[in-house]
C-alpha positions as CSV (number, residue, x, y, z in Angstrom):
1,X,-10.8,-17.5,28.1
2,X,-8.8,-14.4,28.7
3,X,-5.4,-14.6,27.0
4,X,-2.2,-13.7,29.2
5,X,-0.7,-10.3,28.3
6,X,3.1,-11.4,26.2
7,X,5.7,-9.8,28.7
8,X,7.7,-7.1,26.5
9,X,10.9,-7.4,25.1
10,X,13.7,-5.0,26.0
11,X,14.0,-1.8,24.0
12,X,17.0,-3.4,22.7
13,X,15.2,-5.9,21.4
14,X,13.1,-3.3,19.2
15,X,16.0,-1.7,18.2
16,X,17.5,-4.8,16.5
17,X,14.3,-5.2,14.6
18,X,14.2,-1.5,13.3
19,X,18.7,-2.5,12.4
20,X,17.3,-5.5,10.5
21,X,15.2,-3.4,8.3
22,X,17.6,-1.4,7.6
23,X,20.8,-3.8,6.9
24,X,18.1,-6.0,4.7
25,X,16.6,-3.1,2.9
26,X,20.7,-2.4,1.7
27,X,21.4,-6.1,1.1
28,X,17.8,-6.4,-0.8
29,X,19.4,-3.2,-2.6
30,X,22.6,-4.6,-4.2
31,X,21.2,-6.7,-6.4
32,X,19.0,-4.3,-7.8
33,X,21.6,-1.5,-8.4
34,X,23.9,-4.1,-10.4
35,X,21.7,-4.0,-13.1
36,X,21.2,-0.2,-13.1
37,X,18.1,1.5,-14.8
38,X,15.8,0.2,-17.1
39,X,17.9,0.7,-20.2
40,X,17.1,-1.3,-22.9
41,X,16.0,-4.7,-21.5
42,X,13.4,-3.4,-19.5
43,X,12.3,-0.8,-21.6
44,X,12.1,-4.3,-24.3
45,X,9.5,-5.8,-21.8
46,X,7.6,-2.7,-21.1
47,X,7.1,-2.6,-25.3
48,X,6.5,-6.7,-24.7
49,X,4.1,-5.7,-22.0
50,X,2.0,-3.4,-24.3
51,X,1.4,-5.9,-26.9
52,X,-1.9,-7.5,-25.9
53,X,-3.4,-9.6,-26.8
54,X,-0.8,-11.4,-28.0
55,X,1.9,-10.6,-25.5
56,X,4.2,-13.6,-24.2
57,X,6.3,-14.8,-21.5
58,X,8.8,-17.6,-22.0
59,X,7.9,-17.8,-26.0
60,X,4.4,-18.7,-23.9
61,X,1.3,-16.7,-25.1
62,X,0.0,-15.3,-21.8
63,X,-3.8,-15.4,-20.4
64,X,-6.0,-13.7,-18.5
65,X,-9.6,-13.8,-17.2
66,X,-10.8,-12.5,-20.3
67,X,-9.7,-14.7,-22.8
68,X,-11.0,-17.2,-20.2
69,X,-14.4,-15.8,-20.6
70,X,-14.0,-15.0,-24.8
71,X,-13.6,-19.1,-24.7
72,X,-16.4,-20.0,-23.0
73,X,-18.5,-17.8,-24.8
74,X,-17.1,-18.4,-28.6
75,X,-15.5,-15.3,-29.3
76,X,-12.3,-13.2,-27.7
77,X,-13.1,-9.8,-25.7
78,X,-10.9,-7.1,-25.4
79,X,-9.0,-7.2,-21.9
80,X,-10.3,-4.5,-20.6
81,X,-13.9,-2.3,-21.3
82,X,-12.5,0.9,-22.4
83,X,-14.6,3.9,-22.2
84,X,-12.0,6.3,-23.3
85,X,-8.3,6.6,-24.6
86,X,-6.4,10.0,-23.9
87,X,-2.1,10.0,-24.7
88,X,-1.9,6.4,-24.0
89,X,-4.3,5.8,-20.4
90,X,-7.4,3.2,-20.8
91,X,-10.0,4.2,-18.4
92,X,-12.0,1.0,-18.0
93,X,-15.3,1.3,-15.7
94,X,-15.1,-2.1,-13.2
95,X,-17.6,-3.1,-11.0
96,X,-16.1,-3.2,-7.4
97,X,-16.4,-6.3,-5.3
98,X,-14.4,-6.8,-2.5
99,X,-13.6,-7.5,1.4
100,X,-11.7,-6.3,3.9
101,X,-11.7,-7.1,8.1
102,X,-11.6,-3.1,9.0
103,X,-15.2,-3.0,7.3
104,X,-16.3,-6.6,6.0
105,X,-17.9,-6.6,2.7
106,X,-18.5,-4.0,-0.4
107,X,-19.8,-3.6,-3.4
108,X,-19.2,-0.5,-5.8
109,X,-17.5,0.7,-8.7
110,X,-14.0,1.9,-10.4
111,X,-12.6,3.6,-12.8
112,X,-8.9,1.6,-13.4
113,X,-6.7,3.9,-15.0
114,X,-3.8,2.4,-16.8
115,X,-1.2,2.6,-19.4
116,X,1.8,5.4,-20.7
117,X,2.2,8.8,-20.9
118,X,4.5,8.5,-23.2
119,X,6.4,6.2,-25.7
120,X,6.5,2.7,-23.7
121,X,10.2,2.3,-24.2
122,X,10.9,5.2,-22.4
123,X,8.4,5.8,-19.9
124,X,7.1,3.9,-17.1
125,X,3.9,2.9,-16.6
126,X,0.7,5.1,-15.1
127,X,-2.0,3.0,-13.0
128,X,-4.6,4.5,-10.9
129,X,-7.6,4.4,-9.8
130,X,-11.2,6.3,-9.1
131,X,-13.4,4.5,-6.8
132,X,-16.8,4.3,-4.2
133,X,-18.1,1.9,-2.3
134,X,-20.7,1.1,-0.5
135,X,-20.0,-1.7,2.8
136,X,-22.3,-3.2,4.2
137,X,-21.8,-2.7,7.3
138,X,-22.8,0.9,6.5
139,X,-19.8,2.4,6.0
140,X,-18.9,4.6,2.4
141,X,-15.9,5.5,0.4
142,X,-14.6,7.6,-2.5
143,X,-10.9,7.7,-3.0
144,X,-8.7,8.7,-5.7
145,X,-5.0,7.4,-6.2
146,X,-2.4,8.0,-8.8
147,X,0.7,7.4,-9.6
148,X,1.5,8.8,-12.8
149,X,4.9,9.3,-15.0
150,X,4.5,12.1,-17.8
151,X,6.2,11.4,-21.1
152,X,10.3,10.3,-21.4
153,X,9.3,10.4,-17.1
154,X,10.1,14.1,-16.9
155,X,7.7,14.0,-13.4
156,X,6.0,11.7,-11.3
157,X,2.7,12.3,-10.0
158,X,1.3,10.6,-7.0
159,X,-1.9,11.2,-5.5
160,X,-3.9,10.1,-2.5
161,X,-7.2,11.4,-1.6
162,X,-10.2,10.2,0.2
163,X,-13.2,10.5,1.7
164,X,-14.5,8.2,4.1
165,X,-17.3,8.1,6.1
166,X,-16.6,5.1,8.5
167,X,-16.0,2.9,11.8
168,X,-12.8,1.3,12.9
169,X,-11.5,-0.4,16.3
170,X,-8.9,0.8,18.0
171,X,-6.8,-0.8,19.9
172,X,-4.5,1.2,22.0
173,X,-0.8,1.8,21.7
174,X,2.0,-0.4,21.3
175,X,2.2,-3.9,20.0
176,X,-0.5,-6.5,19.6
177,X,-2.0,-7.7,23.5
178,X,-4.0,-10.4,22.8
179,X,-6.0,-9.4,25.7
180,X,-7.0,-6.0,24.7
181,X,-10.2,-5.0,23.9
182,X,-11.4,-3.0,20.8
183,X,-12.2,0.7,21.6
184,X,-14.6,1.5,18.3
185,X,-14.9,4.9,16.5
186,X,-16.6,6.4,13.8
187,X,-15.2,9.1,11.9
188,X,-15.3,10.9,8.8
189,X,-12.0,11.3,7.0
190,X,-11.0,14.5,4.4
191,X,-7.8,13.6,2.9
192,X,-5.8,15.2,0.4
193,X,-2.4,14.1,-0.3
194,X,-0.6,15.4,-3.3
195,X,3.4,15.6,-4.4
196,X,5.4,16.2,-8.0
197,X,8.4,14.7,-8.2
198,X,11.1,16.0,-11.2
199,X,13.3,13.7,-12.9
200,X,17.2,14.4,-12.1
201,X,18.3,14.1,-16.0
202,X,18.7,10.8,-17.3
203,X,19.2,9.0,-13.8
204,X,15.2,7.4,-11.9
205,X,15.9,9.6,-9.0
206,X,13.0,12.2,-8.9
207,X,12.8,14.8,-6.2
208,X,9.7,17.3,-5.0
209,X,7.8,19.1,-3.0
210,X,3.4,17.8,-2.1
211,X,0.9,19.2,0.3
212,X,-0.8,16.8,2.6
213,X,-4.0,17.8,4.4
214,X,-5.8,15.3,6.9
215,X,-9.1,16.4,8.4
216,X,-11.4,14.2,10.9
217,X,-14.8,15.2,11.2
218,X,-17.9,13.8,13.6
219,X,-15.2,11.6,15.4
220,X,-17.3,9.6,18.0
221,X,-15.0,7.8,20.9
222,X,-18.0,5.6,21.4
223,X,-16.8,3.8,25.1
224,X,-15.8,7.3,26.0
225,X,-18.9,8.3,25.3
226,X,-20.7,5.8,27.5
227,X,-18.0,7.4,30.4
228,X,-15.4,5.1,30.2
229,X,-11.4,6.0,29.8
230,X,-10.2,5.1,26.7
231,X,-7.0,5.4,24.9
232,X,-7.9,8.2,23.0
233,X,-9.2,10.3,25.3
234,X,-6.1,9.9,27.7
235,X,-3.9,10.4,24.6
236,X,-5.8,13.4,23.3
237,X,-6.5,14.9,26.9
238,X,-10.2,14.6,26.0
239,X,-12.8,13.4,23.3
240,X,-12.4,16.5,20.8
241,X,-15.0,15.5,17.7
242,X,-12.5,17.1,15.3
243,X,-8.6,17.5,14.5
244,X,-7.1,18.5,11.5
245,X,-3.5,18.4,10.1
246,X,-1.9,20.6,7.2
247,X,1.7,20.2,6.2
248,X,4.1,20.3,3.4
249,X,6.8,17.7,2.2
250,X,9.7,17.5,0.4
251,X,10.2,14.1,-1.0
252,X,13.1,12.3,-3.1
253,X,11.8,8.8,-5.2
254,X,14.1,6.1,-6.7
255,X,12.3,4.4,-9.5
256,X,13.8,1.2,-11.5
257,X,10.8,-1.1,-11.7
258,X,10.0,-2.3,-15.3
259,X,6.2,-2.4,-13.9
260,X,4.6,-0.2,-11.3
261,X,1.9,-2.5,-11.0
262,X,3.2,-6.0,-10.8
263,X,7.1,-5.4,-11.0
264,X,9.5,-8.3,-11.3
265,X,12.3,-6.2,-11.3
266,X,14.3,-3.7,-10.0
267,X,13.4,-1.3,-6.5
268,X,11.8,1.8,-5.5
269,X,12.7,4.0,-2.8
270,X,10.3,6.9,-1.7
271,X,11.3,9.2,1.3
272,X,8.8,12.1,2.5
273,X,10.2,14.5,5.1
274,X,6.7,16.3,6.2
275,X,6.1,19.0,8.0
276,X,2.5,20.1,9.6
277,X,2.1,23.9,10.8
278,X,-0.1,25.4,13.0
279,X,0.2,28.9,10.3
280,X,-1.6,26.1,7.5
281,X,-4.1,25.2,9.9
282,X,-3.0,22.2,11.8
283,X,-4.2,21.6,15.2
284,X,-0.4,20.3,16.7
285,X,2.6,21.7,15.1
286,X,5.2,18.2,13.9
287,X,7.1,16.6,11.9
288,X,7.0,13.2,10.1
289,X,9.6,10.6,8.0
290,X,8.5,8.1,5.8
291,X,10.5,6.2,3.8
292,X,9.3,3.5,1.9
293,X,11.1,0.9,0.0
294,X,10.6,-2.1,-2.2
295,X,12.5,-4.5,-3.9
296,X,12.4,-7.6,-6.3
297,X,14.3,-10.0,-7.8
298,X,13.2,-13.3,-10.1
299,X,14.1,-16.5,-7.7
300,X,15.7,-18.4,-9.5
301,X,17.2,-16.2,-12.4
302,X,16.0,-18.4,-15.0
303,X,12.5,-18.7,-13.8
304,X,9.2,-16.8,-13.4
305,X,8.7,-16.5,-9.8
306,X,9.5,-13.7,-7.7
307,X,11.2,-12.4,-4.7
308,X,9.8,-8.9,-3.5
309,X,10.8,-7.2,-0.2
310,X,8.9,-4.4,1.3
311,X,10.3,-2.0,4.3
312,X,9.0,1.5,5.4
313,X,10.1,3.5,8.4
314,X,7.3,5.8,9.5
315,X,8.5,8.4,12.5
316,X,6.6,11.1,14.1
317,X,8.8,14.1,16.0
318,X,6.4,15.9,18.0
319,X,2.3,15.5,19.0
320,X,0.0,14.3,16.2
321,X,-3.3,13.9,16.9
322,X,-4.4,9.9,17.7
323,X,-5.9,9.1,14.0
324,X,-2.8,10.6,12.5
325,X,-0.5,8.5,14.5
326,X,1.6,5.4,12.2
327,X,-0.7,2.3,12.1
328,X,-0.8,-0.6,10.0
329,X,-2.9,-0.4,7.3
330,X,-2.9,3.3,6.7
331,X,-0.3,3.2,3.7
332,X,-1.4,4.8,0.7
333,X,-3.1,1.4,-1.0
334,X,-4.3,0.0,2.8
335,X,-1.9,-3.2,2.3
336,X,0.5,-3.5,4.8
337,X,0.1,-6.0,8.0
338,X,-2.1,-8.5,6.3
339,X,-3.3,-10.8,9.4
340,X,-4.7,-7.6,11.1
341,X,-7.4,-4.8,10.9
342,X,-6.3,-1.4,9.6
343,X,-5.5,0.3,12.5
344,X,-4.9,-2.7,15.2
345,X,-1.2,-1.6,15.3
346,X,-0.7,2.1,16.4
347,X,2.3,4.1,17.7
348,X,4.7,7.7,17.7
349,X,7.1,5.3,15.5
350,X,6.8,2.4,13.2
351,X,9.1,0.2,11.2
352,X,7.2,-2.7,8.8
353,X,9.3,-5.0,6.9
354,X,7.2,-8.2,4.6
355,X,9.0,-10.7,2.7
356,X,6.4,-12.4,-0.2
357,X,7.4,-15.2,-2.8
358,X,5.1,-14.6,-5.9
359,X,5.0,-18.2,-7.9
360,X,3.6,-18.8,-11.4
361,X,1.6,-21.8,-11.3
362,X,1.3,-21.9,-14.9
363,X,3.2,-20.9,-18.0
364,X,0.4,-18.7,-19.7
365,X,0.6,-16.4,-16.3
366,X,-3.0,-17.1,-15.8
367,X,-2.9,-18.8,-12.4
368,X,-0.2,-18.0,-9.1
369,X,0.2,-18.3,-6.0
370,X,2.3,-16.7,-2.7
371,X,3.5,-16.8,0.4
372,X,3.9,-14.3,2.4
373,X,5.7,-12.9,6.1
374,X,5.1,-9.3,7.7
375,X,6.9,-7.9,10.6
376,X,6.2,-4.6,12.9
377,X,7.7,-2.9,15.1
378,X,5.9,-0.5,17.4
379,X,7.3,2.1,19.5
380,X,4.9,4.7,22.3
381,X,5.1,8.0,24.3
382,X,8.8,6.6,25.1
383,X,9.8,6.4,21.8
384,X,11.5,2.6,22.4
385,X,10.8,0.1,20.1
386,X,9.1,-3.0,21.5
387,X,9.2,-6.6,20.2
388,X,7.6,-6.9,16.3
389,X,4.2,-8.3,16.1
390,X,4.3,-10.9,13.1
391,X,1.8,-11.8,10.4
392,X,1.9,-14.7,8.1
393,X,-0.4,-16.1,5.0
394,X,-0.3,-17.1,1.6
395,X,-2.7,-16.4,-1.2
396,X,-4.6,-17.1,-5.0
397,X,-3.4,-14.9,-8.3
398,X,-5.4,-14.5,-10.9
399,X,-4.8,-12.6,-14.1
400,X,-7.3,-9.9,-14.2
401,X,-5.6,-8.0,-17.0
402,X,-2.2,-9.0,-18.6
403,X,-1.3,-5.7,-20.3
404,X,-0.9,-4.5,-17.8
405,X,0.0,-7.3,-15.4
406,X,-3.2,-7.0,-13.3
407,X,-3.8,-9.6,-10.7
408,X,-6.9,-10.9,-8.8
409,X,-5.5,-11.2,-5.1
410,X,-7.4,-13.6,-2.5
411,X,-5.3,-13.8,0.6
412,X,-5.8,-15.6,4.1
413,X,-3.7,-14.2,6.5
414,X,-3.0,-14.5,10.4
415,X,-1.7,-12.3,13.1
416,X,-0.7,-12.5,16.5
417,X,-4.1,-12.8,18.1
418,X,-4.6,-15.6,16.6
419,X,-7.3,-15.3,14.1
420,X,-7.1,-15.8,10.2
421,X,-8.6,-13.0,8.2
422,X,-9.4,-12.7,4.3
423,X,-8.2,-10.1,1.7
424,X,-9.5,-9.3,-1.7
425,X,-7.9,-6.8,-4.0
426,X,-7.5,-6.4,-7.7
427,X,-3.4,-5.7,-7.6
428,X,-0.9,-6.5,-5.9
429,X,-0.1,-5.9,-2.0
430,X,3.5,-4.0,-3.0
């Protein structure tokens, strides 16, 4: 049975949303500024942190998978399979198993990077992460992504590049309509996203300059193809088979978790003016804000579980081309609107705010659990905000790696229209 289309909301009513964001992100914010940088506390459970296998929680020795394993079998493995040690990183070689709803399932391998730079009591911690896939629904992947603080955190690198050779629905623009149909595409993606970021002195505000280049290749509209009119080809005036943008940013980050991975702690704020020109190549000239931040607090104080609150504002000023256009799911890690395909929600503006409560389920940190709301706001060619589409789930931690505060994450998740959709990730959503 065909679902009736929801009747939109007023563009008031999308404003208020996008004034929520923005009133919570600041109250989420004070909390976190009160206790002021990671001085010596943090920089005490960072050292903690580092000590595996032996590290604890609560006078608790933690666990993970491994010692699990080292158990079963008689004897105690290292946490990780390290290949090679350079200033600090572990490069460990995974096997990649995984799911996702844009794709369905994969199998492949990784190269986790992990570790410090630097002396652990005074830099930050460096995760990344060199993968391929294969899915088997055909589709294949290679993707690179960093985030990397050099010694005493004198830069911050962060890195984002791709190469995907794959199909995705579409769904139009706007909010979720439970009566739309999917419009699929293939596509092959080129991205290369790349910023430095200098430490201001002593304080964790960083500030740079990065290049971005998106380039999509063999793009096949395939119900335009059969002859029908689709939303990209009114969008785009046509069905081009390529569109490429080039641009440059300057960017400011705010960095005060005592763990990049799995923080417990503290906030991050990381805002990206961008800028693509037709003089580096791109097809439409624009502009673009993002602004991304994060927050966390232990609920209660004298406990182990968590609090974290994510928000991100993502504007376009200008024409970008359809695929470029804010959607959920297309954040740097893919983890944002869990209870939807990447790509379902799609817009010229988009505000996301997600509230999750991360519990321990048991003192050694092997087993948790959490719960988890999302929120988006959607605005089109009018630039008004309508109502926010909401997602809900919970999910299953387990301790992959605790030197590094590595979970397992299994998630069920359900949006708007109505169906419940499973996740499967080695680290956290935010």
């Amino acid at each position: 049975m065909v679902q009736p289309m929801r009747p939109p909301l007023a563009a008031s009513g999308g404003r208020f949303f996008v004034l929520t964001i923005v009133i919570s992100t600041l109250f989420a914010a004070l909390p976190a500024r009160a206790q002021g940088p990671p001085a010596p506390e943090s920089a005490a459970l960072v050292d903690t942190i580092a000590q595996a296998p032996n590290d604890t929680a609560g006078g608790v020795p933690q666990r993970d998978v491994f010692d699990v394993l080292g158990r079963i079998l008689g004897k105690a493995p290292p946490s990780e399979v390290v290949t090679h040690t350079k200033r600090g990183l572990s490069l460990s070689l995974l096997p990649s198993v995984g799911y996702n709803p844009a794709y369905g399932a994969f199998v492949g391998a990784s190269i986790a990077i992990g570790g410090w730079l630097g002396d652990p009591k005074t830099t930050s911690l460096s995760a990344g992460s060199l993968s391929g896939s294969y899915a088997f629904s055909g589709q294949v992947s290679f993707q690179f992504k960093s985030d990397f603080y050099t010694s005493n955190n004198g830069w911050a690198l962060k890195g984002d590049w791709r190469y995907l050779d794959t199909s995705q629905p579409t769904f139009g623009l706007g909010p979720v309509n439970p009566a739309a149909t999917e419009y699929p595409m293939n596509f092959v993606l080129y991205r290369f996203y790349q910023s430095g970021y200098k430490r201001l002195g002593a304080s964790p505000v960083y500030a740079g300059l990065g290049m971005l280049i998106d380039r999509y290749d063999e793009i096949h509209d395939i119900r335009a193809e059969a002859g029908e009119v689709t939303p990209y080809s009114v969008y785009m005036g046509g069905t081009p088979s390529r569109t490429q943008s080039v641009g440059l940013s300057a960017n400011v980050l705010v960095d005060t978790r005592e763990n990049s991975i799995n923080a417990t702690r503290g906030y991050y704020w990381n805002a990206s003016l961008r800028s693509f020109l037709p003089d580096l190549g791109s097809d439409f000239a624009r502009q673009s804000l993002w602004s991304d931040f994060r927050t966390y607090a232990v609920l209660p104080k004298k406990g182990q579980n968590v609090l974290a609150v994510w928000s991100y504002l993502w504007f376009t000023f200008g024409k970008a081309p359809y695929l470029d256009l804010p959607a959920i799911g297309w954040d740097t890690y893919g983890r944002s609107g869990r209870g939807y395909v990447q790509g379902h929600i799609r817009g010229q503006n988009q505000a996301y705010l997600e509230f999750e409560y991360r519990a321990q389920l048991r003192a050694d940190g092997l087993l948790g659990a959490v719960g988890f709301i999302n929120m988006t706001s959607t605005s089109t060619a009018d630039n008004t905000f309508d109502k926010p589409d909401f997602g809900f789930g919970g999910g299953l931690r387990i301790k992959f790696t605790k030197r590094t505060r590595t979970n397992l994450a299994l998630d069920a998740a359900r949006g708007q229209d109505d169906q419940t959709r499973f996740f499967l990730a080695l680290q956290e959503a935010f």
